[in-house]
N, C-alpha and C positions, 0 to 999 in steps of 0.2 A: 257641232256646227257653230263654234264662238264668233269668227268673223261672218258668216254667209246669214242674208235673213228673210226670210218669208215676204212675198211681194203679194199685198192680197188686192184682190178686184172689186171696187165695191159700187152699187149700182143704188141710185137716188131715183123713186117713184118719178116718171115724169110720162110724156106722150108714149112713149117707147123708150127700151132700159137705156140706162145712160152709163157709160162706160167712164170707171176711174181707176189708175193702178196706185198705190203706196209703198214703197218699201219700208222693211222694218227690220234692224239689224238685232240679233238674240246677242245677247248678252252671255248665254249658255248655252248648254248642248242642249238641244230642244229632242225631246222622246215622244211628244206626241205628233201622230200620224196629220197629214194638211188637214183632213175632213173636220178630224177632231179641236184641232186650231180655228176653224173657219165657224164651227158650231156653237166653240166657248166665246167668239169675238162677237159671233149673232145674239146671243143671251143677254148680252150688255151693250151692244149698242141700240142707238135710237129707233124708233120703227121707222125714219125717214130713210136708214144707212142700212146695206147689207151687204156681208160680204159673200161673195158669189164662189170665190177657187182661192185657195191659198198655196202657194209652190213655193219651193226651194229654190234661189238666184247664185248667182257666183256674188261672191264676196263684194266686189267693185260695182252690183249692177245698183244705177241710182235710177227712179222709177221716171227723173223727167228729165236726165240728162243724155241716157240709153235711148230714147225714143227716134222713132227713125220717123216719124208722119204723126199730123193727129188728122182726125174727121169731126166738124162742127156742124152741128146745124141750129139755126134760128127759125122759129115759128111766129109766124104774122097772125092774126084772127080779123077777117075783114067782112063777116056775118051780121046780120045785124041784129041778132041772140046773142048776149054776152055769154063765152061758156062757163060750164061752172064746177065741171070736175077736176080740170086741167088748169083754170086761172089764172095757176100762179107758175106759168110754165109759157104762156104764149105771150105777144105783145099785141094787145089792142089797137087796128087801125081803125080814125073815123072817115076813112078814104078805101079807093080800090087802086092799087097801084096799076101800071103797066105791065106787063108780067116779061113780056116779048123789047120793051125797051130796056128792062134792067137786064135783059138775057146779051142784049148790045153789048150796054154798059160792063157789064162783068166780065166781058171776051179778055177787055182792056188788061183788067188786072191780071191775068194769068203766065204762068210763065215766070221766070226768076228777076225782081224785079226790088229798087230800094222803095219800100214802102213806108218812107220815113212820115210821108204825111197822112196815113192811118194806124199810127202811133200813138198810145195815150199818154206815152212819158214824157213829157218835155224834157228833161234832163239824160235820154237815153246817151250814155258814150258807147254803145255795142254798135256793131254792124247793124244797121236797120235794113240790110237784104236778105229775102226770106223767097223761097219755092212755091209758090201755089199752082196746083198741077190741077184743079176739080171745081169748078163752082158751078152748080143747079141751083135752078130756081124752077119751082114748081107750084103750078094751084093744085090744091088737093080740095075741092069745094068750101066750103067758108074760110079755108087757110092757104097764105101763101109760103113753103116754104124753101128754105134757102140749104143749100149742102157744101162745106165748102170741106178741101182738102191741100193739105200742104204740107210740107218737113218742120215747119213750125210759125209760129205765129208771135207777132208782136202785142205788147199790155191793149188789150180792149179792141185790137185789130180786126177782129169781125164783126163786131159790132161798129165801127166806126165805119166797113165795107157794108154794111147793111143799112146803117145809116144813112150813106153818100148814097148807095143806088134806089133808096126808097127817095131821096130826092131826084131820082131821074123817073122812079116810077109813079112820081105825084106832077110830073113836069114840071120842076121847075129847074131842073137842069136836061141838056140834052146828052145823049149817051158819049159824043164826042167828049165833053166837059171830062170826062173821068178819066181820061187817057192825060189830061193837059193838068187835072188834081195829080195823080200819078207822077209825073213827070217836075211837079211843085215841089215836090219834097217839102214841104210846108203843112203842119197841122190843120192850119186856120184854115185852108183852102177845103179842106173837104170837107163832108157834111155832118150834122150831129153824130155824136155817141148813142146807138138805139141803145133802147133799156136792158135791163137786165135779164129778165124775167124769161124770153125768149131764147136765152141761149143753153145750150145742150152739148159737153164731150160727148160723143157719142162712144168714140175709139181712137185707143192709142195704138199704132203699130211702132214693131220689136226687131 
């Protein structure tokens, strides 16, 4: 197996497992069996990182270029118990958004569309049009969370779409506003970058 190389899956402690693929091209004939690969790579990595399945790929396959969809989700925390096992996994609101006005808001975004102005690169020269086919929003009691789906995704692009519609779910934009940010192609027009903390691969599809 000189060119072909084991694509392993590996899943980071979060609310629910979180879905990440890697490839890694052998340098050799590789003799040991996935299990045993997946077992030796568990031994030495972090207790944050595991690796769930390792398989065999055709030679050409690259783990982020091959992808056909990924699924994100963002988690809000709007309780007013700070949690404490997941902390560093949610984003803390000191607000209760709208839930049913970003649900407006989001209809906007869907569909094949240039999403240049929830882009975090200013210097991007690629195509800034991208597929999003999936966005939920949902209260799940103290938390609001977000599902979005698409063939792929622009630097910080969910986060920036999470951002823009928690300004429509705090009012101070109306759900109209996002069709007409959308339509800006302009960074500046649309709303902050939420933070980090809350965001989640969940899954790549292949």
């Amino acid at each position: 197996m000189p060119a072909a190389g084991p694509a392993a899956e590996a899943s980071a402690a979060a609310e629910e497992p979180v879905a990440e693929v890697a490839d890694a091209p052998a340098e050799s004939a590789v003799t040991e069996t996935p299990d045993a690969l997946r077992d030796y790579l568990n031994r030495y990595l972090p207790d944050a990182i595991a690796v769930r399945e390792v398989k065999e790929a055709a030679p050409r396959f690259h783990a982020r270029y091959n992808a056909l969809g990924k699924t994100y989700r963002y988690t809000c925390h709007t309780g007013p118990v700070k949690p404490v096992f997941d902390r560093k996994y949610v984003t803390l609101l000191d607000y209760d958004p709208d839930v049913e006005k970003m649900r407006q808001a989001a209809a906007y975004l869907l569909g094949e569309n240039d999403f240049a102005s929830f882009c975090g690169n200013p210097r991007m020269k690629k195509s800034t049009v991208r597929l999003v086919d999936h966005i939920a929003i949902e209260r799940r009691k103290d938390r609001v969370v977000f599902t979005f789906h698409g063939t792929g995704f622009l630097q910080n692009m969910v986060r920036i779409m999470v951002g823009t519609l928690l300004e429509v779910g705090r009012g101070y934009w109306t759900p109209e506003q996002v069709r007409d940010i959308l339509a800006a192609k302009d960074r500046k027009q649309a709303g902050p970058t939420a933070p980090p903390e809350g965001l989640c691969l969940m899954k790549v599809d292949y």
